[in-house]
MOPAC internal coordinates of N, CA, C and O (Angstrom, degrees):
PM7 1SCF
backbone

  N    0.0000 0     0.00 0     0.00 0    0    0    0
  C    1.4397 1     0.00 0     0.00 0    1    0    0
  C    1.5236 1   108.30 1     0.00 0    2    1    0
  O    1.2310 1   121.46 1   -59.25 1    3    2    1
  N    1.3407 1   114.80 1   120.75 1    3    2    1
  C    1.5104 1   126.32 1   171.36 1    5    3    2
  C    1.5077 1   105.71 1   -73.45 1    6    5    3
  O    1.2310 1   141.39 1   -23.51 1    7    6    5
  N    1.8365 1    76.09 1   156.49 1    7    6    5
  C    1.9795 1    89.69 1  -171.20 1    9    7    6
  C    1.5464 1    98.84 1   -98.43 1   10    9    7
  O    1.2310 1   108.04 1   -56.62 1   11   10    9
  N    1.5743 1   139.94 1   123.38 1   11   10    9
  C    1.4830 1   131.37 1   123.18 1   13   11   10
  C    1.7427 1   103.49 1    52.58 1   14   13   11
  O    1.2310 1   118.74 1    87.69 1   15   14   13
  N    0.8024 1   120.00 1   -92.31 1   15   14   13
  C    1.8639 1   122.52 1   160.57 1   17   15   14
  C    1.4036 1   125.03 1   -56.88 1   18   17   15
  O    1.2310 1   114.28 1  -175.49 1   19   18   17
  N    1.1670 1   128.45 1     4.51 1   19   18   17
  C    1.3907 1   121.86 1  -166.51 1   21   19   18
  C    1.3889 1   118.33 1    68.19 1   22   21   19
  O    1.2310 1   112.25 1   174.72 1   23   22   21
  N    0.9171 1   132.22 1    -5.28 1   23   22   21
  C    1.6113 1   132.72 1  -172.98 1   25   23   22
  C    1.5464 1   107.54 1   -69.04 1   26   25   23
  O    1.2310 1   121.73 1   149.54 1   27   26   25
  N    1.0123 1   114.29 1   -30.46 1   27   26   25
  C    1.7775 1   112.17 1  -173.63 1   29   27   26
  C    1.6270 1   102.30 1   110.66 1   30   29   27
  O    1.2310 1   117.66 1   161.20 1   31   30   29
  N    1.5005 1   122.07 1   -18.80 1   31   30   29
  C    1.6193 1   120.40 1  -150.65 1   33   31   30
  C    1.4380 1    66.53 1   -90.15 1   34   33   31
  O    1.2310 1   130.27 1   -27.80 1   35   34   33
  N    1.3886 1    97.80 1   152.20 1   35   34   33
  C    1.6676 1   144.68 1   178.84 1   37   35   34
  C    1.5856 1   112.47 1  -126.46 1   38   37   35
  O    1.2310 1   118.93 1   -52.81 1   39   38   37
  N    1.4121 1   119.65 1   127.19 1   39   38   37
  C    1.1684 1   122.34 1   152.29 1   41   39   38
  C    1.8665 1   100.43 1    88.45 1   42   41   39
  O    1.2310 1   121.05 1    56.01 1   43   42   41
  N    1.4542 1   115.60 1  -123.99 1   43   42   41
  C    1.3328 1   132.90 1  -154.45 1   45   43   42
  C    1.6211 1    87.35 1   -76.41 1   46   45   43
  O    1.2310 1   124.41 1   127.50 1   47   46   45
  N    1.2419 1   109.14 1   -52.50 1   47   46   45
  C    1.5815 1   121.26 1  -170.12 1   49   47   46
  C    1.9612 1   119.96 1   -40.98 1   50   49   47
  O    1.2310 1   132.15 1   135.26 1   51   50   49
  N    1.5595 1    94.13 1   -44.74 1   51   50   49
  C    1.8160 1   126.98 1   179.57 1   53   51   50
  C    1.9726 1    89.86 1   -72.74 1   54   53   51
  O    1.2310 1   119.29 1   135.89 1   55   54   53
  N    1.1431 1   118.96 1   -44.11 1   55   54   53
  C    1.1706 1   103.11 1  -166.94 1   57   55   54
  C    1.4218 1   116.94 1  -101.02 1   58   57   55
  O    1.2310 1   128.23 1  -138.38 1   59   58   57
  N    1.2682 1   101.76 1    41.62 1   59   58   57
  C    1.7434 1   118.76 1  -165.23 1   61   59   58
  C    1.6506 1   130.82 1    34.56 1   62   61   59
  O    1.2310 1   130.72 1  -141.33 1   63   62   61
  N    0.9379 1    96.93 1    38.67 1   63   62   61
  C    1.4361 1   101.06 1  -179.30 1   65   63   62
  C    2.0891 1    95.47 1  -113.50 1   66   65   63
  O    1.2310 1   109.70 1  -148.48 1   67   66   65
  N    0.9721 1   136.93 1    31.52 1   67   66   65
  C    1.5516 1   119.35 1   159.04 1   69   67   66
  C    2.0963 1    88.85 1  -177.99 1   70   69   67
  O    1.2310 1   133.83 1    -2.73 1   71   70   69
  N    1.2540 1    90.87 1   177.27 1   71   70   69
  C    1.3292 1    98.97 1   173.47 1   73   71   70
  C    1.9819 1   125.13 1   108.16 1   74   73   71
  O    1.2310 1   138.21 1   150.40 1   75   74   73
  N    1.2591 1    82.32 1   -29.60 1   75   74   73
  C    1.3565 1    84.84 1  -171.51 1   77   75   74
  C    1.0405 1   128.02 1    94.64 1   78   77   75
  O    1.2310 1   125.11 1    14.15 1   79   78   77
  N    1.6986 1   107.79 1  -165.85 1   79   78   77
  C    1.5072 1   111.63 1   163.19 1   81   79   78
  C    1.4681 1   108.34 1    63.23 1   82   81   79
  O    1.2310 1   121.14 1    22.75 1   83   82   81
  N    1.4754 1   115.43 1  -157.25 1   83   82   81
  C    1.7843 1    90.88 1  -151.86 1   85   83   82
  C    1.3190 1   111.24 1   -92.18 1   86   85   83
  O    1.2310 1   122.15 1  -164.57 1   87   86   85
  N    1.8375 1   113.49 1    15.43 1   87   86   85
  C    1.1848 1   104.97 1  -161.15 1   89   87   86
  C    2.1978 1    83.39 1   -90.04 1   90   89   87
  O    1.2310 1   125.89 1  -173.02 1   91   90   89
  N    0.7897 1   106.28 1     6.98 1   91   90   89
  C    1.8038 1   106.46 1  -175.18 1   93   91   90
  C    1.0409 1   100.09 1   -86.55 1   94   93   91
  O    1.2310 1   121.24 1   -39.85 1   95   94   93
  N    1.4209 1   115.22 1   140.15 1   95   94   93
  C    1.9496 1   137.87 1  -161.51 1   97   95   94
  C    1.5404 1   109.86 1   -87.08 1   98   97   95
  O    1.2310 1   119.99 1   -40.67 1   99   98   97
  N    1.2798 1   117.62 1   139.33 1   99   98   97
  C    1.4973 1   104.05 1  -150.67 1  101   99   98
  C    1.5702 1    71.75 1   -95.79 1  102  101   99
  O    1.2310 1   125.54 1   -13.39 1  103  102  101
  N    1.6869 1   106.97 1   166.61 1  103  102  101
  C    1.3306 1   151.36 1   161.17 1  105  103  102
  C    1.1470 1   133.73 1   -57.47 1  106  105  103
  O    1.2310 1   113.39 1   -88.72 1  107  106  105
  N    1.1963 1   130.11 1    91.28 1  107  106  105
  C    1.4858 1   121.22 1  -175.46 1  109  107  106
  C    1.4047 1   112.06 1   -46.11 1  110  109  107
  O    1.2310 1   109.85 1   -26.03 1  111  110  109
  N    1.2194 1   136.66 1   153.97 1  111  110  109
  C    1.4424 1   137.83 1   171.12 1  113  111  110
  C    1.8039 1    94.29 1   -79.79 1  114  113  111
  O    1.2310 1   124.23 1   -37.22 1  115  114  113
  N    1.2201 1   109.50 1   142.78 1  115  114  113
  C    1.6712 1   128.51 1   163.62 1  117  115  114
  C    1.3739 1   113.04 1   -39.61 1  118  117  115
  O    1.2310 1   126.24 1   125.06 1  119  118  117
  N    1.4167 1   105.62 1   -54.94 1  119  118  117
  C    1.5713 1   126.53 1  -148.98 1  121  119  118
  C    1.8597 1    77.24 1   -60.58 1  122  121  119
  O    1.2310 1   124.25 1   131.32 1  123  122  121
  N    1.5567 1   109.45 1   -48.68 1  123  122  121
  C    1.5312 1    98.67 1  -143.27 1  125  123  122
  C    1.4988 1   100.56 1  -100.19 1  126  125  123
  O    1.2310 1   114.18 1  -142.50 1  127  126  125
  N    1.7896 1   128.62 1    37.50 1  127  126  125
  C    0.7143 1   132.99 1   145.02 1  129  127  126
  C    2.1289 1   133.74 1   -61.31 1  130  129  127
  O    1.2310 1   121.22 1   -59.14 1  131  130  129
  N    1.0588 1   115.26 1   120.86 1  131  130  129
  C    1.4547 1   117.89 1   173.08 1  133  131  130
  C    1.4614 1   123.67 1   -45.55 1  134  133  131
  O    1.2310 1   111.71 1   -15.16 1  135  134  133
  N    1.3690 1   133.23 1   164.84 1  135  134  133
  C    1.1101 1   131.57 1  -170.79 1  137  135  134
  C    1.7424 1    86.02 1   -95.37 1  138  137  135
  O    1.2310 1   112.05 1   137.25 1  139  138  137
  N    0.8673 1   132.59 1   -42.75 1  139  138  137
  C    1.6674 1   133.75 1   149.57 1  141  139  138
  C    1.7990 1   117.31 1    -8.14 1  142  141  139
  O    1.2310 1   135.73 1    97.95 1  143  142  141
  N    1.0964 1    87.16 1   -82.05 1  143  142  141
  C    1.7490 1   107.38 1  -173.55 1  145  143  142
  C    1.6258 1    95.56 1   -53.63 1  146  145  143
  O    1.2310 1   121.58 1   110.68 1  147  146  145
  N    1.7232 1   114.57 1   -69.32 1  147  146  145
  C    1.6159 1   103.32 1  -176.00 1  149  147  146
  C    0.7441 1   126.99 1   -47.44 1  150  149  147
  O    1.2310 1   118.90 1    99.53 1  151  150  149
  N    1.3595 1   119.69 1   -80.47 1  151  150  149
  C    1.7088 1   121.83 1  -176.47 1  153  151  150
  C    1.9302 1   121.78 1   -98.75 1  154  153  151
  O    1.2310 1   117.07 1   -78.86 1  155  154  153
  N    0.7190 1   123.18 1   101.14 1  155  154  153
  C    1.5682 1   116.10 1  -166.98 1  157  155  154
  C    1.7191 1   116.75 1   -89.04 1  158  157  155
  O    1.2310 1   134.94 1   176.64 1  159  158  157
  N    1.6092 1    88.71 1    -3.36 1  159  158  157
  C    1.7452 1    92.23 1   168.76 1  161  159  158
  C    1.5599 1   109.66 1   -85.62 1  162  161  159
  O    1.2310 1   121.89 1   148.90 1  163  162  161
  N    1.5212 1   113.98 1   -31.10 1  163  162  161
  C    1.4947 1   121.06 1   160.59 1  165  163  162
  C    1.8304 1   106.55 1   -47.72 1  166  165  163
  O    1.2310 1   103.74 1   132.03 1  167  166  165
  N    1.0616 1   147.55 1   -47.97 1  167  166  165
  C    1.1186 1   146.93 1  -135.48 1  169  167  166
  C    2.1481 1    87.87 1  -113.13 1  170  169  167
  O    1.2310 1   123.70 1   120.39 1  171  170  169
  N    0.8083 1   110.50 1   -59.61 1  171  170  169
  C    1.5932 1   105.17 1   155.25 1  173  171  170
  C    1.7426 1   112.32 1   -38.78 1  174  173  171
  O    1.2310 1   128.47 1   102.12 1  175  174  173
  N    0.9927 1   101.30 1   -77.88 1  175  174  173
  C    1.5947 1    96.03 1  -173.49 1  177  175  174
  C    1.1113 1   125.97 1   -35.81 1  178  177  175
  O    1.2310 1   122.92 1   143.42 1  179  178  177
  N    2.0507 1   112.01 1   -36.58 1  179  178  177
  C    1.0681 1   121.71 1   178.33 1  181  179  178
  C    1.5195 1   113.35 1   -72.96 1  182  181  179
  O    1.2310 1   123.10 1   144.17 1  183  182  181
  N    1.1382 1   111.67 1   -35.83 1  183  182  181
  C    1.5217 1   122.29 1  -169.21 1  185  183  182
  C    1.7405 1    95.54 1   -60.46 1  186  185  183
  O    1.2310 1   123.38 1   120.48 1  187  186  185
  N    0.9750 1   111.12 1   -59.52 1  187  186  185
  C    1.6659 1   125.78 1   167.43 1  189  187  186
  C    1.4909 1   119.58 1   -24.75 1  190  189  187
  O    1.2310 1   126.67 1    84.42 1  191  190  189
  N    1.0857 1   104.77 1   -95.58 1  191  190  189
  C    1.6705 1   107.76 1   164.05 1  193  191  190
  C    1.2811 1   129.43 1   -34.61 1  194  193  191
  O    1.2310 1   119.76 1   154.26 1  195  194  193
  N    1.4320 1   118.06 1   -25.74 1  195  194  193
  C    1.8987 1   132.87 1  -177.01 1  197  195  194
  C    1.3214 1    91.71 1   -85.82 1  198  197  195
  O    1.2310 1   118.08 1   149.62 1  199  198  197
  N    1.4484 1   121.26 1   -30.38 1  199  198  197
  C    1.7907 1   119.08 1  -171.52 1  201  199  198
  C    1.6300 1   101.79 1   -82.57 1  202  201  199
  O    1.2310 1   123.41 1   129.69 1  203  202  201
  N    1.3876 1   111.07 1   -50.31 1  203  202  201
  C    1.3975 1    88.57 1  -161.09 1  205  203  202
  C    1.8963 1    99.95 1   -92.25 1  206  205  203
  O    1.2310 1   110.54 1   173.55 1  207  206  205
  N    1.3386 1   135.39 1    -6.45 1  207  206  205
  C    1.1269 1   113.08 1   146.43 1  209  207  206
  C    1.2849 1   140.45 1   -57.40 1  210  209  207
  O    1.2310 1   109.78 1   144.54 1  211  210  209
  N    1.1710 1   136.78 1   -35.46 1  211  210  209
  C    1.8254 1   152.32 1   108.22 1  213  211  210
  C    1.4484 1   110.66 1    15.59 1  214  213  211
  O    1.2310 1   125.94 1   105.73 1  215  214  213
  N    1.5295 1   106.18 1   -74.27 1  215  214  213
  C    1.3785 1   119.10 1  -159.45 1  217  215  214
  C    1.6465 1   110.64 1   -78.94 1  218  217  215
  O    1.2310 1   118.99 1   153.80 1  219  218  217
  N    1.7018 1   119.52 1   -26.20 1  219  218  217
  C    1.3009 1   146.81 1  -164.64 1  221  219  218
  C    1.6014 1    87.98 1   -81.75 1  222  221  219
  O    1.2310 1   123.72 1   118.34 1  223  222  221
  N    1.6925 1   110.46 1   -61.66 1  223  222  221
  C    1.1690 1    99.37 1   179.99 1  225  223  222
  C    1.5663 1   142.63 1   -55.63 1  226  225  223
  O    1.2310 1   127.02 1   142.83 1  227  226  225
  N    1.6883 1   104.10 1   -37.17 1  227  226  225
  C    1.5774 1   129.03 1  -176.24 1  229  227  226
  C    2.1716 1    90.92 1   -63.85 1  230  229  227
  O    1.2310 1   127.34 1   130.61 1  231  230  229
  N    1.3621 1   103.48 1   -49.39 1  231  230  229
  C    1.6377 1   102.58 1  -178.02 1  233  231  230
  C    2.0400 1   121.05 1   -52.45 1  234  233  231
  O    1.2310 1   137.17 1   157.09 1  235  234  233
  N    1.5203 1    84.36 1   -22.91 1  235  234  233
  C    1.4029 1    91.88 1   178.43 1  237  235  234
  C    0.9172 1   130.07 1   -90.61 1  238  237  235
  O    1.2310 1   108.25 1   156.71 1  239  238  237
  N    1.0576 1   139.56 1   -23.29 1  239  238  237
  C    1.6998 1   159.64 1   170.78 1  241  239  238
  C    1.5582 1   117.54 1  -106.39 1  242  241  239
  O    1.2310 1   121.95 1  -177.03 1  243  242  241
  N    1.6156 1   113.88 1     2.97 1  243  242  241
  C    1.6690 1   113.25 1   159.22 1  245  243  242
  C    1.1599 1    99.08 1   -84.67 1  246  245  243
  O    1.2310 1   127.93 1   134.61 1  247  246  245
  N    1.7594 1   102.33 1   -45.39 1  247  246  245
  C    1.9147 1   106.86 1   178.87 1  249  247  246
  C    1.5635 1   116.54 1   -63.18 1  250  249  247
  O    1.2310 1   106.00 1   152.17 1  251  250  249
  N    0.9622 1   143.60 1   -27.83 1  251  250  249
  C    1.8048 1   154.55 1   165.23 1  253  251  250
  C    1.4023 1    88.30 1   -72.09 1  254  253  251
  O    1.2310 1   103.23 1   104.91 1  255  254  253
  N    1.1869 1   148.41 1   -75.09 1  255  254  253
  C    1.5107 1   136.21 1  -164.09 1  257  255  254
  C    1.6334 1   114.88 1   -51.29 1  258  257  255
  O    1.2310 1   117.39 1   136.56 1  259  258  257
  N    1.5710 1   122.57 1   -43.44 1  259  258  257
  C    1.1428 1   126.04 1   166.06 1  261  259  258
  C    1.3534 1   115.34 1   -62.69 1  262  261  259
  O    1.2310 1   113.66 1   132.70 1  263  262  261
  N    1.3700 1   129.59 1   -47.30 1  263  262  261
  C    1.4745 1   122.77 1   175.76 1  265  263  262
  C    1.2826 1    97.84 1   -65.02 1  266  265  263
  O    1.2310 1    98.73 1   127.37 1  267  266  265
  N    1.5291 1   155.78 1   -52.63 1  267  266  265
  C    1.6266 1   132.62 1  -160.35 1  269  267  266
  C    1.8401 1    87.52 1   -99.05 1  270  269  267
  O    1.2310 1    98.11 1   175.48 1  271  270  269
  N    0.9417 1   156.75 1    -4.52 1  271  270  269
  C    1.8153 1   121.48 1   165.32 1  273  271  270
  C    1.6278 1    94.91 1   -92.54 1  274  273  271
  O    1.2310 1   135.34 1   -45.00 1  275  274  273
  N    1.7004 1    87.93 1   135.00 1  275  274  273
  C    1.6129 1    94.05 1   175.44 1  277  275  274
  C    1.3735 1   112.67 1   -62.10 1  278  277  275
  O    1.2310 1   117.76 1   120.76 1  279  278  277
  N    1.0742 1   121.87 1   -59.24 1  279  278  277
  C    1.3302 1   143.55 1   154.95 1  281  279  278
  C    1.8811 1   112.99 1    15.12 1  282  281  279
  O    1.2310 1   129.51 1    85.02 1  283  282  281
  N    1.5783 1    99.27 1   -94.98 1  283  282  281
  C    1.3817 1   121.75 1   151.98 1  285  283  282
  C    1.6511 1   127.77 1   -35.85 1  286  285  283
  O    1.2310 1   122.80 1   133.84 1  287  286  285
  N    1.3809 1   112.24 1   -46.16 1  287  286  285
  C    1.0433 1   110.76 1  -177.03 1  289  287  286
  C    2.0607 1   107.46 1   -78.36 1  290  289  287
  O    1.2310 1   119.60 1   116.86 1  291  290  289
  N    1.2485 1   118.36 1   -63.14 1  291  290  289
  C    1.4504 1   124.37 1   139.82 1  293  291  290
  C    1.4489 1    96.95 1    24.16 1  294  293  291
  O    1.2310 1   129.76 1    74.89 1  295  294  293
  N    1.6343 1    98.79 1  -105.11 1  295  294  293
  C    1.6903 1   117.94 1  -116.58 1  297  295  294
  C    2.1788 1    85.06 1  -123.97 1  298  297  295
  O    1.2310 1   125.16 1   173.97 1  299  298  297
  N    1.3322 1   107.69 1    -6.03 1  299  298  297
  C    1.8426 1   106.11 1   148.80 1  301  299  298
  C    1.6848 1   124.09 1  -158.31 1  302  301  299
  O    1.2310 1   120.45 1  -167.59 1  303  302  301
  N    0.9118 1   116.74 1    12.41 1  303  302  301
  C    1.8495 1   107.34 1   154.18 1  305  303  302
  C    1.1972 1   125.30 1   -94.14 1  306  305  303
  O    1.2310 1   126.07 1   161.59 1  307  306  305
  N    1.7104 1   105.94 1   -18.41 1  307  306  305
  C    1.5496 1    99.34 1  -156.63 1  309  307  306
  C    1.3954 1   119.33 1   -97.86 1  310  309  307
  O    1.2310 1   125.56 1  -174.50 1  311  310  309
  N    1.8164 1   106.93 1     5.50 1  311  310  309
  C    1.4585 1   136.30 1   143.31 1  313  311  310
  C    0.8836 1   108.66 1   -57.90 1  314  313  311
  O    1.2310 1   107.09 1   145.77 1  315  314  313
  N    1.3023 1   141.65 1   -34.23 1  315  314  313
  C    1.9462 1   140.98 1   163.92 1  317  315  314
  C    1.8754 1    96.30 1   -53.74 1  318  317  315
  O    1.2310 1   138.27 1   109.21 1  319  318  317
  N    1.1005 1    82.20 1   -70.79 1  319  318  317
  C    1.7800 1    94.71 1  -162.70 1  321  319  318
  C    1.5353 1   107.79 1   -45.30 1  322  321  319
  O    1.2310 1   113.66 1   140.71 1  323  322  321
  N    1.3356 1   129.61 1   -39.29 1  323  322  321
  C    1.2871 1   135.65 1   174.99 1  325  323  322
  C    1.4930 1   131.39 1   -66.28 1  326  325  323
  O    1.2310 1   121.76 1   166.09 1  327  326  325
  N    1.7808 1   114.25 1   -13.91 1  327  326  325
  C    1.1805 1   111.65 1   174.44 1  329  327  326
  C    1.4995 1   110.49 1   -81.65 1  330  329  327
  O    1.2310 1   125.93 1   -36.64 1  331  330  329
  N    1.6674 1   106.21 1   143.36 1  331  330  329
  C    2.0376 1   109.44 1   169.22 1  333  331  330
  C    1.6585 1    96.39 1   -98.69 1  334  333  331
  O    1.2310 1   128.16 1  -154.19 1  335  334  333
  N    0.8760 1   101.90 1    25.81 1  335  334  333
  C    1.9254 1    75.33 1   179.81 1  337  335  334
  C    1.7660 1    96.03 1   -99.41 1  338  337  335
  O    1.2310 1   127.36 1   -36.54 1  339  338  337
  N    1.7960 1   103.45 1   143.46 1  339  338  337
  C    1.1461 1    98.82 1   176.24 1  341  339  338
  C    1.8997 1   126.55 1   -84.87 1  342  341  339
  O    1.2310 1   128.87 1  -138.58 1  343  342  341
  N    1.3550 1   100.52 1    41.42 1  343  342  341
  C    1.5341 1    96.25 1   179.29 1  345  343  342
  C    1.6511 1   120.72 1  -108.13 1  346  345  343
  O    1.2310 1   109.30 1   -22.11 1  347  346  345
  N    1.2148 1   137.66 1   157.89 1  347  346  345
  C    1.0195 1   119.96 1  -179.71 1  349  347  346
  C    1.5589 1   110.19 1   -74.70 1  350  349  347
  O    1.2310 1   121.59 1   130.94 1  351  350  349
  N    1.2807 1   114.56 1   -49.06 1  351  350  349
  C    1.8378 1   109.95 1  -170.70 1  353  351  350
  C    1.4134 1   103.68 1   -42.61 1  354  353  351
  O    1.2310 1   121.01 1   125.19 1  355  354  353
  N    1.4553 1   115.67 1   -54.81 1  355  354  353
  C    1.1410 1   106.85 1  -179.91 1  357  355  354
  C    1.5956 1   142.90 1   -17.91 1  358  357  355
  O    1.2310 1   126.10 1   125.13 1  359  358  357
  N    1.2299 1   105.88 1   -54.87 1  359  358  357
  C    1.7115 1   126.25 1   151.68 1  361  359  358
  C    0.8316 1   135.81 1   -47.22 1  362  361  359
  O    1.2310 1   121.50 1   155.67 1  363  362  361
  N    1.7165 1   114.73 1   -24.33 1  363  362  361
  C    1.4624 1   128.28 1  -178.04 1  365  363  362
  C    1.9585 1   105.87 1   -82.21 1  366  365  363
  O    1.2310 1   129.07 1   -54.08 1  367  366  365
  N    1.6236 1   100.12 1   125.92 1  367  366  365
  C    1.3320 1    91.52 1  -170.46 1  369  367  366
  C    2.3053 1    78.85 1  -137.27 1  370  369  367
  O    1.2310 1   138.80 1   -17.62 1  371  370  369
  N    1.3505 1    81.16 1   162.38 1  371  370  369
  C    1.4052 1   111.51 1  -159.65 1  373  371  370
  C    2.0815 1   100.60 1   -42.52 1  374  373  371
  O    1.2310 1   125.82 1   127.82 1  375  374  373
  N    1.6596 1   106.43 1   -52.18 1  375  374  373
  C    1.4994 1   104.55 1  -175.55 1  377  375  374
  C    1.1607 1    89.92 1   -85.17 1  378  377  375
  O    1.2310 1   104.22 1   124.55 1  379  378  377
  N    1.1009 1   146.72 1   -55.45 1  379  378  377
  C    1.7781 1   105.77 1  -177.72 1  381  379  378
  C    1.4225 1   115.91 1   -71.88 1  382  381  379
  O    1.2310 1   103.09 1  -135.16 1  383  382  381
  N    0.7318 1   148.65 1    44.84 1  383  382  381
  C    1.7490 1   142.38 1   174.72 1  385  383  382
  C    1.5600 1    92.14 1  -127.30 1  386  385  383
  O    1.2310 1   120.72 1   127.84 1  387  386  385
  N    1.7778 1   116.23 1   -52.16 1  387  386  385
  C    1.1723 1   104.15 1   157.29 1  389  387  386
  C    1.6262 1   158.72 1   -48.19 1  390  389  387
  O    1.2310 1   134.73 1   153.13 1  391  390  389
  N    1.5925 1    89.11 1   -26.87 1  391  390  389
  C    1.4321 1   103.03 1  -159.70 1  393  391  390
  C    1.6449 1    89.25 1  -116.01 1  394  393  391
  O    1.2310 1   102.06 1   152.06 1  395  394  393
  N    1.2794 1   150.39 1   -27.94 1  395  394  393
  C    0.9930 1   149.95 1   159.33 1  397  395  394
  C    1.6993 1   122.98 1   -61.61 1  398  397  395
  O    1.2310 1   136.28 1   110.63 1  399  398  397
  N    1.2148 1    86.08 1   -69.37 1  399  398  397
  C    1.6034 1   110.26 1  -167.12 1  401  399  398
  C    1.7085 1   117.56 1   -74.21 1  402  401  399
  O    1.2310 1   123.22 1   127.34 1  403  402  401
  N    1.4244 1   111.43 1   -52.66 1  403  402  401
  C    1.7360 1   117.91 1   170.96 1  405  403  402
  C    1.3604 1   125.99 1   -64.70 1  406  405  403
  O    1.2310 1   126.31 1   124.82 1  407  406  405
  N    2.1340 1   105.47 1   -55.18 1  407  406  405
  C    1.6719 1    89.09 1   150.11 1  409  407  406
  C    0.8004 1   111.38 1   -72.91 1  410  409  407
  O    1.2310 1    95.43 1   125.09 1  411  410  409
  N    1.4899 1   160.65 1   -54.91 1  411  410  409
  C    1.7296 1   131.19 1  -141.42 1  413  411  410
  C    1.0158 1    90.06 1   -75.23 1  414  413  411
  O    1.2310 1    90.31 1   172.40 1  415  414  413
  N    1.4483 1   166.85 1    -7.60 1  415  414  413
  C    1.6215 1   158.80 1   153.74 1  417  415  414
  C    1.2517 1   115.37 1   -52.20 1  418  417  415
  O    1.2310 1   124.76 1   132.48 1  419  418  417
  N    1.6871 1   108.47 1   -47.52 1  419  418  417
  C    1.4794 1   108.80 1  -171.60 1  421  419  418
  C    1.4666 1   103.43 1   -76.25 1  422  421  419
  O    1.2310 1   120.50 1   126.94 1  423  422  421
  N    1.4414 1   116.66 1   -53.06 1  423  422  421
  C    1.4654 1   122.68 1   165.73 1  425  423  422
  C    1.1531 1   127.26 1    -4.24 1  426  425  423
  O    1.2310 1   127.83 1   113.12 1  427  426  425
  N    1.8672 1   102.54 1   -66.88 1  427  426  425
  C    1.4760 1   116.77 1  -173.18 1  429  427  426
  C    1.4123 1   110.79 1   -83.90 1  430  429  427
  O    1.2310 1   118.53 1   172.95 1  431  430  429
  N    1.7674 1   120.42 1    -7.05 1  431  430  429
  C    1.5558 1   116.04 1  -162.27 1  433  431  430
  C    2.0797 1    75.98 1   -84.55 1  434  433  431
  O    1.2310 1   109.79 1   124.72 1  435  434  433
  N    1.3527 1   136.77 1   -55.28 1  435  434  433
  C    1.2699 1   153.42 1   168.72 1  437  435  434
  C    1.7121 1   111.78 1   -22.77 1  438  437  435
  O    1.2310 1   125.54 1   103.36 1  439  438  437
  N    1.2941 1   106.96 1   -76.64 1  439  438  437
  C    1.5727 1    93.43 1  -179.82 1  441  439  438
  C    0.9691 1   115.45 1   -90.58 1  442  441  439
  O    1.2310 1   104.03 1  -159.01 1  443  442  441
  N    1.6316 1   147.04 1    20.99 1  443  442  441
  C    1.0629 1   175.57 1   -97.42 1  445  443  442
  C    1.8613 1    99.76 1  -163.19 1  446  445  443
  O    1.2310 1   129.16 1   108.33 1  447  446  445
  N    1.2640 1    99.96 1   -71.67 1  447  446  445
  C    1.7187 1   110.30 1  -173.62 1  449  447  446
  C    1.9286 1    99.46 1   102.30 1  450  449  447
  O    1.2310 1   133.07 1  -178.39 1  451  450  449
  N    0.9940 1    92.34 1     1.61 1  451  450  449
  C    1.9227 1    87.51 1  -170.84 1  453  451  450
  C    1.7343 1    98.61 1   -77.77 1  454  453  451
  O    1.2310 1   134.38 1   -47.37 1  455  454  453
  N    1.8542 1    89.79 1   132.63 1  455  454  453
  C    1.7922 1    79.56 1   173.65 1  457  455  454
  C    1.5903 1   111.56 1   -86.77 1  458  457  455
  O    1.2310 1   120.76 1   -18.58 1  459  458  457
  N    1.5217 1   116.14 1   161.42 1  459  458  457
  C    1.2808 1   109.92 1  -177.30 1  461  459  458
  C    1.5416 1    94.10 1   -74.31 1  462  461  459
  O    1.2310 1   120.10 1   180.00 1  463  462  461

C-alpha cells in the first residue's frame, strides 16, 4: 500500500513524523548549544545572584540617601531609628517597605530576566 506521495510510507511515516531520510530534522551541533538550553539551573542561579545584587544594591543607597537628605531622614527614617523593640518587622514601616523593598524587588525581578 502506497503512501499519499507515492513514497510507499504509510501512516506516521507519510506525515513526517518517522522514516528518515531527508524528511528527518537536522541536529543542532553541541558545541553551539546555549548555556540556556544545557543547564537551566545555571541560568536560574544566574538570574538569582543578578537579582539579589541589584536588589542589595537599590537597599543600600535608598538607606545612604535617607541618612544624608535631611528631609527623608526628618519626617521618614528616623521612625526606623526610634523603635527599641528587638525585631526586625518592627522597623518595617509602609514608605520604606515601599520605596525600598517593592521597587528594589521589581527592579531586580527586571534587570534580573527572572519571570515573576
Amino acid at each position: 500500500m502506497a503512501g499519499a506521495d507515492g513514497s510507499g510510507a504509510v501512516g506516521a511515516e507519510a506525515a513526517g513524523f518517522g522514516g528518515g531520510g531527508a524528511r528527518e530534522a537536522k541536529r543542532e551541533d553541541p558545541a553551539m548549544t546555549t548555556v540556556r538550553d544545557a543547564r537551566p539551573s545555571l541560568v536560574v542561579g544566574w538570574q538569582f545572584m543578578v537579582a539579589m545584587v541589584v536588589l542589595d544594591t537599590w537597599r543600600y543607597f535608598g538607606h545612604r540617601l535617607m541618612h544624608k537628605n535631611k528631609f527623608l531622614y526628618r519626617h521618614v527614617h528616623s521612625w526606623h531609628h526610634r523603635l527599641v523593640a528587638p525585631y526586625a518587622f518592627t522597623a518595617q514601616f509602609i514608605t520604606r517597605g515601599l520605596l525600598l523593598d517593592t521597587l528594589g524587588g521589581a527592579l531586580a525581578l527586571a534587570v534580573s530576566g527572572m519571570s515573576p
